[in-house]
ROKOL-751690 format. One line per 10 residues: number of its first residue (from 0); for each residue x, y, z of C-alpha. Coordinates in steps of 0.1 Angstrom, whole numbers, always signed. Example, Ala and Ser with C-alpha at 12.3 -4.5 7.8 and 13.67 -1.06 7.14 Angstrom:
0 = +123/-45/+78 ~ +137/-11/+71
END
This chain:
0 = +87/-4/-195 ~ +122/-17/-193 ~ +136/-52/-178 ~ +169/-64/-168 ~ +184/-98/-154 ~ +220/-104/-149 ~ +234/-137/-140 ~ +274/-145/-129 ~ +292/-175/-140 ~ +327/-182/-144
10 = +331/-164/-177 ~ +314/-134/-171 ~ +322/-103/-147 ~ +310/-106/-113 ~ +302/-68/-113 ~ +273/-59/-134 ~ +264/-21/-140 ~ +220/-14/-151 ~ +211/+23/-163 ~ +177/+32/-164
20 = +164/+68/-177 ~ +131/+72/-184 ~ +110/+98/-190 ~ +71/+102/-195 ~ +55/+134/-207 ~ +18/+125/-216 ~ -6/+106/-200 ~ -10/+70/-198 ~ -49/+57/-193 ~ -63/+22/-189
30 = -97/+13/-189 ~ -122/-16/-188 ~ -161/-20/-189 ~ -179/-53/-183 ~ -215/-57/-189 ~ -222/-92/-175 ~ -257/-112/-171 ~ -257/-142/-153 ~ -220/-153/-151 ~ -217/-191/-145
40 = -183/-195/-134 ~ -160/-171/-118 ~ -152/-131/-133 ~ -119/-119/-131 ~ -106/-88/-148 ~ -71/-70/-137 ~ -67/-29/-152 ~ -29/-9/-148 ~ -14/+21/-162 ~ +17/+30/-150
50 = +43/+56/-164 ~ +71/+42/-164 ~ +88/+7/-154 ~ +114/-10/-146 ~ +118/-49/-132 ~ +144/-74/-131 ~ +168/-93/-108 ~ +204/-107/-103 ~ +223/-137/-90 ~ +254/-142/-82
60 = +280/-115/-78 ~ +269/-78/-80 ~ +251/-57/-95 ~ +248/-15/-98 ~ +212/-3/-104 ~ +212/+36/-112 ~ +177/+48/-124 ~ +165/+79/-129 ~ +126/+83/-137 ~ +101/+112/-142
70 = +67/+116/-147 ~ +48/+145/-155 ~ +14/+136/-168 ~ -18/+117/-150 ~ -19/+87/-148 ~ -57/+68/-148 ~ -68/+33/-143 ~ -105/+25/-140 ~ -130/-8/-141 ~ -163/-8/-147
80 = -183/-37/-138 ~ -222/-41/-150 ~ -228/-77/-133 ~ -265/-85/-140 ~ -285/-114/-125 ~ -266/-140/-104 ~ -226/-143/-107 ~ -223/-179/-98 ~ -183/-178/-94 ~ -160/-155/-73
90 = -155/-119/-88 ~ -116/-112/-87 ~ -110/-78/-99 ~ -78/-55/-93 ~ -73/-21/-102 ~ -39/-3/-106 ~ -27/+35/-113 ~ +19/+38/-108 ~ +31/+66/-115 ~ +69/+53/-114
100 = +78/+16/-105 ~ +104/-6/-94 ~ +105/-43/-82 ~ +143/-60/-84 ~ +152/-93/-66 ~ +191/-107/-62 ~ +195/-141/-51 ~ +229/-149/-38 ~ +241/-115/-48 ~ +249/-82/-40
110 = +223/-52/-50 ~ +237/-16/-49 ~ +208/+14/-57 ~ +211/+47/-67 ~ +174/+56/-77 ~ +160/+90/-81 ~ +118/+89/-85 ~ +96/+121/-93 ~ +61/+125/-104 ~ +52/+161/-113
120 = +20/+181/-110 ~ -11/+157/-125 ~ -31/+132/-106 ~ -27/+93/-101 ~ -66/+76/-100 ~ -73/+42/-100 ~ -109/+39/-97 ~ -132/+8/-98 ~ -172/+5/-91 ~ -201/-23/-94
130 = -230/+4/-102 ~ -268/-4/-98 ~ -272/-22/-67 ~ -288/-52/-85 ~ -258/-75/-88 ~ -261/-109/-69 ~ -226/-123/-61 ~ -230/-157/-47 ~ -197/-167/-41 ~ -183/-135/-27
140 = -154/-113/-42 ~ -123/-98/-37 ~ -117/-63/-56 ~ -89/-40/-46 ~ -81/-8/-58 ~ -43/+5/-53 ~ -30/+46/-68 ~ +6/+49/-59 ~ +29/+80/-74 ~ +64/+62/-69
150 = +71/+29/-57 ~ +104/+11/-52 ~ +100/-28/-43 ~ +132/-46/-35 ~ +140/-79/-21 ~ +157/-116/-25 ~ +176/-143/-7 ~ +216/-140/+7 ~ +215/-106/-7 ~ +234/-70/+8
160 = +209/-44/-3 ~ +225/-6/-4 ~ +224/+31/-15 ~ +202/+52/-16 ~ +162/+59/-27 ~ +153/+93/-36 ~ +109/+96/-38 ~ +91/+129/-47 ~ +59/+131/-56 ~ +41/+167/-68
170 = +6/+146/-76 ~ -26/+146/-57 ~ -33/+106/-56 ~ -67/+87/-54 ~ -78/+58/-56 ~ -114/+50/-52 ~ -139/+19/-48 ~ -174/+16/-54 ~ -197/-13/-45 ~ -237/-12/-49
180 = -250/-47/-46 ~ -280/-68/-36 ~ -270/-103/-24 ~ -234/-115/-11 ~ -241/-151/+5 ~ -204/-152/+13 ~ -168/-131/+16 ~ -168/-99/+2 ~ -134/-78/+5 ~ -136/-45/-10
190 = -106/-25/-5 ~ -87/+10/-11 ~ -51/+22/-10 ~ -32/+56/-23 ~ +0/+57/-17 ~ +21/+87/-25 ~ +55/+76/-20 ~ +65/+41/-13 ~ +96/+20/-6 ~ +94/-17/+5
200 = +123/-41/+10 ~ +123/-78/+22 ~ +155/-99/+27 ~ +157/-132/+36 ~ +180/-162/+43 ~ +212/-146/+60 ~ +205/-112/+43 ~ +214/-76/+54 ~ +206/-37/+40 ~ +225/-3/+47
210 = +203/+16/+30 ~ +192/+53/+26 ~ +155/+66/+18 ~ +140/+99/+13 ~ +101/+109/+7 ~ +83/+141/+2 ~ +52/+145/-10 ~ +39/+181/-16 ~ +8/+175/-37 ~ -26/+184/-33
220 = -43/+151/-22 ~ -37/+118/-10 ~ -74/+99/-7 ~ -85/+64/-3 ~ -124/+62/-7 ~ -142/+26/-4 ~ -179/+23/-1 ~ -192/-13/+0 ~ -227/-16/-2 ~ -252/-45/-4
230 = -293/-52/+7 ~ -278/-87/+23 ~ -244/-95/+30 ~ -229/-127/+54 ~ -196/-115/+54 ~ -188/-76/+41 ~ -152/-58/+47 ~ -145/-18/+34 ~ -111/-13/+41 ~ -91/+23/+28
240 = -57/+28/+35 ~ -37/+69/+26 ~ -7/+74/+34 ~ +18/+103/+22 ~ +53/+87/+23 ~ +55/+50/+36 ~ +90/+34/+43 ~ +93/-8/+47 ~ +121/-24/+55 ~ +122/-60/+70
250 = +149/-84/+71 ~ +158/-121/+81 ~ +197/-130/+91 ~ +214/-104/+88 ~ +219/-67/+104 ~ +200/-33/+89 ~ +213/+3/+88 ~ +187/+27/+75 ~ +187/+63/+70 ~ +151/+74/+68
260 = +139/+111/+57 ~ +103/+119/+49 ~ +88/+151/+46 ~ +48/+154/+37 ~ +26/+186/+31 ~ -4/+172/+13 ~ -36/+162/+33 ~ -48/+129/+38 ~ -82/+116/+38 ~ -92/+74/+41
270 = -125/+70/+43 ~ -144/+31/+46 ~ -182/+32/+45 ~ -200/+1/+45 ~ -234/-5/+48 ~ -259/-36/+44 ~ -295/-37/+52 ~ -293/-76/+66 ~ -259/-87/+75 ~ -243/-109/+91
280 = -206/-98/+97 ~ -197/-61/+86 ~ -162/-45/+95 ~ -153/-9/+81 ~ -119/-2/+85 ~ -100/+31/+74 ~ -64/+39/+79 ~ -41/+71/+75 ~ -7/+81/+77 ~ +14/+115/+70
290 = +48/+102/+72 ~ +48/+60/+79 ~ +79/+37/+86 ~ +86/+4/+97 ~ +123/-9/+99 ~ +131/-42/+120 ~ +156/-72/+117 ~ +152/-108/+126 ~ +189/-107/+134 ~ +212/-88/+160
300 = +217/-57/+152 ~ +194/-29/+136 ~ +205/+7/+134 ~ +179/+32/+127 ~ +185/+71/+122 ~ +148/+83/+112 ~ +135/+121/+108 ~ +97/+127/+97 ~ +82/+164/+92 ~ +44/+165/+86
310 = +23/+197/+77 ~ -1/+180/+56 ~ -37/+174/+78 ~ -48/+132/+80 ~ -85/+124/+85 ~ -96/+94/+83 ~ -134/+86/+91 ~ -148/+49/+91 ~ -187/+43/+91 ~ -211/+9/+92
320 = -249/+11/+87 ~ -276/-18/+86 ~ -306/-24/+101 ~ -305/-63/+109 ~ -277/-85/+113 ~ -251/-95/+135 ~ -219/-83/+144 ~ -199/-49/+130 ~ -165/-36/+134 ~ -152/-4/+129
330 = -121/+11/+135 ~ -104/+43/+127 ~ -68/+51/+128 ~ -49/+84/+118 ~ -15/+95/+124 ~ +8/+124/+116 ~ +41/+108/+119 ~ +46/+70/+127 ~ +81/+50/+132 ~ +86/+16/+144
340 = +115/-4/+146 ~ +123/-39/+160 ~ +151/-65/+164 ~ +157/-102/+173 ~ +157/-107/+215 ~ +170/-147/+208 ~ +197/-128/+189 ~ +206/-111/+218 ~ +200/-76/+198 ~ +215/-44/+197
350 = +190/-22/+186 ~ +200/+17/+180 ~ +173/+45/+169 ~ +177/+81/+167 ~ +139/+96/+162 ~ +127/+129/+149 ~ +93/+142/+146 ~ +78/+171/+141 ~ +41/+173/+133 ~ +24/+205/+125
360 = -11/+194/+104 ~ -42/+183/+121 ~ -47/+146/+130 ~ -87/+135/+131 ~ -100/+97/+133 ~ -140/+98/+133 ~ -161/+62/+136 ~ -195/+59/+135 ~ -217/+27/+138 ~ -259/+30/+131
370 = -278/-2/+134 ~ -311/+3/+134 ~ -334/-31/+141 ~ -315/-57/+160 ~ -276/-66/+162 ~ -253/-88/+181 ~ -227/-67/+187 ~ -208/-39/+172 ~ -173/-32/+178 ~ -156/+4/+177
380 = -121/+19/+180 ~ -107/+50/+171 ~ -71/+67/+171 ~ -54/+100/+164 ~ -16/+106/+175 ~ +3/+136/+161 ~ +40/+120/+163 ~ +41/+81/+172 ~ +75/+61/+180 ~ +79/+22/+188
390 = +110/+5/+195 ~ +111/-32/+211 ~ +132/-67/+209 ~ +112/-101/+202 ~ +113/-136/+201 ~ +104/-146/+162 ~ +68/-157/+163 ~ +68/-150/+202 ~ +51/-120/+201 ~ +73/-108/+228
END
């Protein structure tokens, strides 16, 4: 783990220069186990292994990040939690596996990037569960589960973010949430994400980006799993989100030009099960993505040269059972290759895409919905699209 912060005043140099190499050969593993009987106040609990880090932020002036970081062993986070009897309080519980990760912020300042990411061969699994099926949770909870190889966070306030983002990832990726309860009188979010290669960056406040970013993922698997299960639940949500490479760009004030390259050839599988013998409201919702980006300025002018090649299948499958309850939702989305990009209509927007797709793997989205006493309603959608591209001007907060 490495940090860095640079700050410009008058007697320092305005241009600042960070060097990161790091390198991880062995596995990193994080675990925790929570036997539990009758918890009278909330249960919170938080498990991460990552291989290698770096984190830090400038303002003022300008700074130079180069970083250069490999892994090449797995990577495991899991959470065990053996609630017994009635948890009075909420149960908070977050579960992490990062294979390589950066987050970096300027403030006033200029960021420049040169970053090069790989994972090798291995896996990345963050896993949690609530075993048994006898655990009463009376205020609800909240537990997510998140397995990412690489992942490159960037963002701040009167910033100019550029250079380039280099993301490989040689890993099959999983993460994986089990819930097996008896009683939630309230909101229950359970939810799943694997990521293999991801890149997210935010500007605000009269900030702009020229950026460059390039995914592939060539290993084996990436999987979200979440199965959220209870005898009576008011308020139940399984969501599971898989996607190969996924790309982020947003910005407020200021123009973006973005160079985006993914390539994936692993397969993808999200899968949401929930089921609840009496419930009231129930949603399962499971997403999938080969190749995923999203690049849009509140501002006037967004330039967007994107090419995505997918060979890796997606399948993504989302189920609800119960016998007694209310309403249910389930929705099922899968793509091969996905772009969208957006820019400011008040601003009187010049908005300039060039779009490449090429899709060769097999795109599936599967819901199912069993209720089998009496139900309100129950709500299904399903998607599949090999190669999907949207391009449009709003108003901010218009909608339109």
């Amino acid at each position: 783990m490495a940090m860095f912060a640079a700050a410009a005043t008058e007697a320092s140099a305005q241009e600042q220069l960070v060097l990161n190499n790091q390198l991880q050969l062995g596995d990193v593993i994080s675990g925790q186990t929570l036997n539990v009987e009758d918890a009278g106040e909330q249960v919170t609990v938080s498990t991460a292994a990552t291989g290698n880090s770096l984190s830090g932020g400038v303002q003022g002036g300008s700074l130079t990040l180069r970083n250069v970081q490999r892994v090449n062993g797995d990577v495991t986070s899991t959470t065990a939690l053996n609630l017994g009897g009635d948890t009075e309080g909420v149960v908070n519980a977050t579960t992490q596996a990062n294979g390589n990760y950066v987050a970096g912020g300027a403030y006033g300042a200029n960021l420049a990037i040169d970053s090069d990411q790989s994972v090798g061969p291995g896996e990345i699994v963050a896993s949690s569960t609530i075993p048994g099926g006898t655990a009463r949770l009376l205020s609800g909870a909240s537990v997510g589960v998140a397995a990412t190889a690489n992942t490159m966070a960037l963002g701040g306030t009167g910033t100019e973010i550029s250079g380039a983002i280099h993301q490989t990832s040689d890993s099959s990726v999983r993460a994986n949430n089990l819930a097996q309860t008896q009683y939630i009188p309230a909101t229950a979010i359970f939810g799943a994400q694997a990521l293999g290669n991801a890149t997210a960056i935010n500007g605000e406040n009269v900030s702009s980006q020229n950026i460059y970013v390039g995914q592939r993922s060539t290993g084996d698997i990436v999987t979200a799993d979440v199965s959220a299960n209870a005898g009576n639940a008011w308020d139940l949500t399984g969501t599971a989100t898989a996607n190969a490479n996924q790309a982020v760009l947003a910005n407020h004030g200021g123009s973006v030009v973005a160079r985006t390259q993914q390539e994936n050839a692993s397969a993808v599988s999200s899968s949401a099960r929930v089921t609840s013998y009496d419930f009231g409201a129930a949603m399962a919702s499971a997403q999938g993505g080969g190749n995923v980006v999203s690049v849009g300025t509140e501002s006037d002018y967004l330039e967007l040269d994107n090419s995505q090649i997918n060979t890796g299948g997606v399948e993504v499958q989302a189920t609800f059972i119960g016998t007694n309850g209310y309403d249910a939702y389930v929705s099922a989305d899968a793509v091969g290759n996905s772009v969208t990009g957006y820019a400011c209509a008040a601003c009187e927007a010049t908005l300039t895409a060039n779009n490449v797709q090429h899709n060769e793997g097999n795109v599936s989205a599967s819901a199912s919905t069993t209720v089998y006493g009496q139900g309100r309603a129950a709500i299904t959608g399903t998607n599949a699209v090999g190669n999907a591209a949207t391009f449009y001007v709003s108003r901010p907060g218009s909608g339109q």
